[in-house]
C-alpha positions in Angstrom: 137.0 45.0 -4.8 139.6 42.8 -6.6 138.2 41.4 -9.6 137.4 37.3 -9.4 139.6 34.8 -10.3 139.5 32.8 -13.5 139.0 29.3 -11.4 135.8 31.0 -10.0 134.9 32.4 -12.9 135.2 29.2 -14.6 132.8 27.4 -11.0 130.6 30.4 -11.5 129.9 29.2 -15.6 129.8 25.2 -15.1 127.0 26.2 -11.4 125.0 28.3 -14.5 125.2 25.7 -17.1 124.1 22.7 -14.4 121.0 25.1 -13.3 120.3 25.8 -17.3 120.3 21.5 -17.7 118.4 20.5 -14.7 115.9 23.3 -15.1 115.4 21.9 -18.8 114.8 18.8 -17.0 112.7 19.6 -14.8 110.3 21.9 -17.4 110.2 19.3 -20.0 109.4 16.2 -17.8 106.7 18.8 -16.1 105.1 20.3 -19.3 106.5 18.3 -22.5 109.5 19.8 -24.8 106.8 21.9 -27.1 105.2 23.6 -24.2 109.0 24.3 -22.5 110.3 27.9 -24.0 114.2 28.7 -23.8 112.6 31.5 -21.9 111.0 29.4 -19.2 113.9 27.5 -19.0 115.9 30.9 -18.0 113.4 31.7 -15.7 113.8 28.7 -13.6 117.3 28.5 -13.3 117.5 32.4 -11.9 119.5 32.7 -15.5 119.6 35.8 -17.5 118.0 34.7 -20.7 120.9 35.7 -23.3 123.4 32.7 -21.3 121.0 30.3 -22.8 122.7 31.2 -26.2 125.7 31.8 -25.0 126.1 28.1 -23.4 123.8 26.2 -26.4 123.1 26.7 -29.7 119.2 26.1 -29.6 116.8 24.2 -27.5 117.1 21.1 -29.3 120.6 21.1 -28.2 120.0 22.2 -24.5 117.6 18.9 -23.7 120.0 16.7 -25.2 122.6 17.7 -23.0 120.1 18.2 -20.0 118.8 14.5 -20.8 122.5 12.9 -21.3 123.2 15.1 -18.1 120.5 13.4 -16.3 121.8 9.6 -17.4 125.4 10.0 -16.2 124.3 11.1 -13.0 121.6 8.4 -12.6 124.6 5.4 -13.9 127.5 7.5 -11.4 124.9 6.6 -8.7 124.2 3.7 -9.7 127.4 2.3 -10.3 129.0 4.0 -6.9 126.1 3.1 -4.6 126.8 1.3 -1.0 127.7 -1.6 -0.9 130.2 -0.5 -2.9 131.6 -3.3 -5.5 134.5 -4.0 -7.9 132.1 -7.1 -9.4 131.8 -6.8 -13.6 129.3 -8.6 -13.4 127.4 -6.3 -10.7 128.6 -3.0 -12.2 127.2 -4.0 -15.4 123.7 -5.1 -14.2 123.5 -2.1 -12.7 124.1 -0.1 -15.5 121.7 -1.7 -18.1 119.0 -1.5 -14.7 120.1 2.6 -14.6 119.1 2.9 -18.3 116.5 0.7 -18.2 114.8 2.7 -15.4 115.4 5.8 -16.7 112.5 5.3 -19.4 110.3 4.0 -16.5 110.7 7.3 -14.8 111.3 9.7 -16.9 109.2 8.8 -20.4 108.5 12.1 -21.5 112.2 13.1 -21.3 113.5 9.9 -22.7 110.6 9.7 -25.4 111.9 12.9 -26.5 115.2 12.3 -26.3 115.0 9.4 -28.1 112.7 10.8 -31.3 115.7 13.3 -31.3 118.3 10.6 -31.7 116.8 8.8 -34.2 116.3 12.2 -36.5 119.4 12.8 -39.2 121.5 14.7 -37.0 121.6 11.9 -34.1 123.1 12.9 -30.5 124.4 15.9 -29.8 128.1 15.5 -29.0 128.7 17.2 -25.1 130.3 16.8 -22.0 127.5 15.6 -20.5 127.6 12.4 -23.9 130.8 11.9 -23.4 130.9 11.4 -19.6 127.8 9.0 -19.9 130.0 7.3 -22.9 132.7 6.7 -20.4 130.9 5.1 -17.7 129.4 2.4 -19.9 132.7 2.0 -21.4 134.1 0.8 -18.0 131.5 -1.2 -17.0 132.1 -3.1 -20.1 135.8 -3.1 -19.4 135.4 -3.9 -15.9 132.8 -7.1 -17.0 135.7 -8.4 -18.6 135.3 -7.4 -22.2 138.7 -7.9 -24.5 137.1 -5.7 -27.2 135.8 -2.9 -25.7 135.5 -1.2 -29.0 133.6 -3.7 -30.0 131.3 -4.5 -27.3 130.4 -0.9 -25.9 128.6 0.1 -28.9 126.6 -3.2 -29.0 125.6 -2.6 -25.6 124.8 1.2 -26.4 123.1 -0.5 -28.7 120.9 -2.9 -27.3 120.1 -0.3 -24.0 118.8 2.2 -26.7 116.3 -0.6 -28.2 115.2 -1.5 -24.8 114.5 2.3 -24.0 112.6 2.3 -27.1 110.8 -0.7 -26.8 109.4 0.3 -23.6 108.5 3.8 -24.7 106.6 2.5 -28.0 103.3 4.1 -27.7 100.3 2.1 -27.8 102.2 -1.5 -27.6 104.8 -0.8 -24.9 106.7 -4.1 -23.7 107.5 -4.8 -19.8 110.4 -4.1 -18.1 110.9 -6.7 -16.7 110.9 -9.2 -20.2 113.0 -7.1 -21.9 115.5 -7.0 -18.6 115.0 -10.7 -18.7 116.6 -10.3 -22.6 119.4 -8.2 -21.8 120.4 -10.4 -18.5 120.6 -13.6 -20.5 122.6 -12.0 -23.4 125.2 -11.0 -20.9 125.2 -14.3 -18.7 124.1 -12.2 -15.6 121.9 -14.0 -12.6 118.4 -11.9 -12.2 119.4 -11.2 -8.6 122.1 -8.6 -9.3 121.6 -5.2 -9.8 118.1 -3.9 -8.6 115.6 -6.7 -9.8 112.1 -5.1 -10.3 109.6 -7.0 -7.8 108.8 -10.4 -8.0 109.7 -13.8 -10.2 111.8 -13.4 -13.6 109.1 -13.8 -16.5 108.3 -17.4 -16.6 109.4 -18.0 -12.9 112.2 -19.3 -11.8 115.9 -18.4 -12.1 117.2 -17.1 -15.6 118.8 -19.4 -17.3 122.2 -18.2 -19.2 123.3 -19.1 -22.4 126.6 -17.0 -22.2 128.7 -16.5 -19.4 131.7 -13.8 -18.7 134.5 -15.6 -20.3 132.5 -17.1 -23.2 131.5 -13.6 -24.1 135.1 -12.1 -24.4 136.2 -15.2 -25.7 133.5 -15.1 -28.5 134.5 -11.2 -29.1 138.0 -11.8 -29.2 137.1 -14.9 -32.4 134.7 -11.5 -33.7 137.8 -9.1 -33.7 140.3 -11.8 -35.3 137.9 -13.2 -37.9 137.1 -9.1 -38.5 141.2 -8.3 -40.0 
């Protein structure tokens, strides 16, 4: 038998290191991140426990790149779902409404995800980061930012503060309010992206203080006043 190729051995490491992060996901969402062993986690993705190691450095590594695995894929979707659109200003509603959801459906991920983040070392820099940094970078760009620099980490921002806010144990705020929040900051109409059921809080249409080119406009008089 002729010995593989390097392109499959290269498919035959990335098809192990996706089984190693969705089996995290799945483990952690089931049983909580204290109850989930690297061991378990082997044992569910068919792995030999020693590529574990070999792949990440310890567990608290492996759940931030199965959780930042886990948002890119849910914003790709998202973003690339029929009917398919060009629209800033629909690309980015769908975006924050990805994010946003993702704390809906997945809190004990995101809750741990997020006590991680907020520790000394912050997020653990991966592939799976970077990719999610890069989508929200272009819906930015695409809503018609002119300081992207700028304006994606405000956005990164304000998501991770919703996420928060509606994770907070014991006083957790609505989706929909805090949806509400983000929609007016960003000018967009309560209609686009995927509006949770029924009225926006306080009925009615939202009404917007900012619009697209008031917003690049206003970060363009940001950047300048900045040098």
């Amino acid at each position: 038998m002729s010995p593989r190729s390097a392109s499959v051995n290269e498919e035959l490491r990335r098809r192990s290191r996706e089984r190693l992060l969705q089996a995290t996901v799945d483990l952690v969402g089931e049983r909580g991140y204290e109850a989930t062993t690297l061991a378990d986690i082997a044992d569910r993705a068919g792995s030999a426990r020693g590529l574990v190691s070999y792949y990440f450095p310890g567990k608290r590594q492996l759940l931030q790149s199965a959780v930042h695995r886990l948002m890119h894929r849910t914003l790709e979707a998202a973003l690339r779902r029929e009917p398919h659109t060009e629209d800033g200003r629909e690309l980015l509603a769908r975006a924050i409404d990805a994010v946003l959801g993702l704390a809906v459906h997945h809190p004990v991920l995101m809750r741990t995800h997020m006590s991680w983040v907020l520790q000394a070392e912050g997020f653990v820099q991966c592939p799976e980061q970077q990719r999610l940094a890069s989508l929200l970078r272009d819906a930015v760009e695409r809503y018609g930012s002119g300081q992207v620099d700028t304006d994606y980490p405000l956005l990164r921002a304000l998501l991770m503060g919703a996420v928060f806010a509606i994770l907070l144990p014991g006083a957790p705020m609505p989706l929909a309010r805090l949806r509400a929040e983000l929609f007016q900051r960003y000018g967009l109409e309560w209609q686009l992206g995927s509006p949770p059921d029924g009225e926006p809080p306080g009925g009615g249409h939202i009404m917007t203080t900012v619009d697209q080119s008031s917003w690049s406009s206003s970060s363009s008089s940001s950047s300048s006043r900045s040098k």
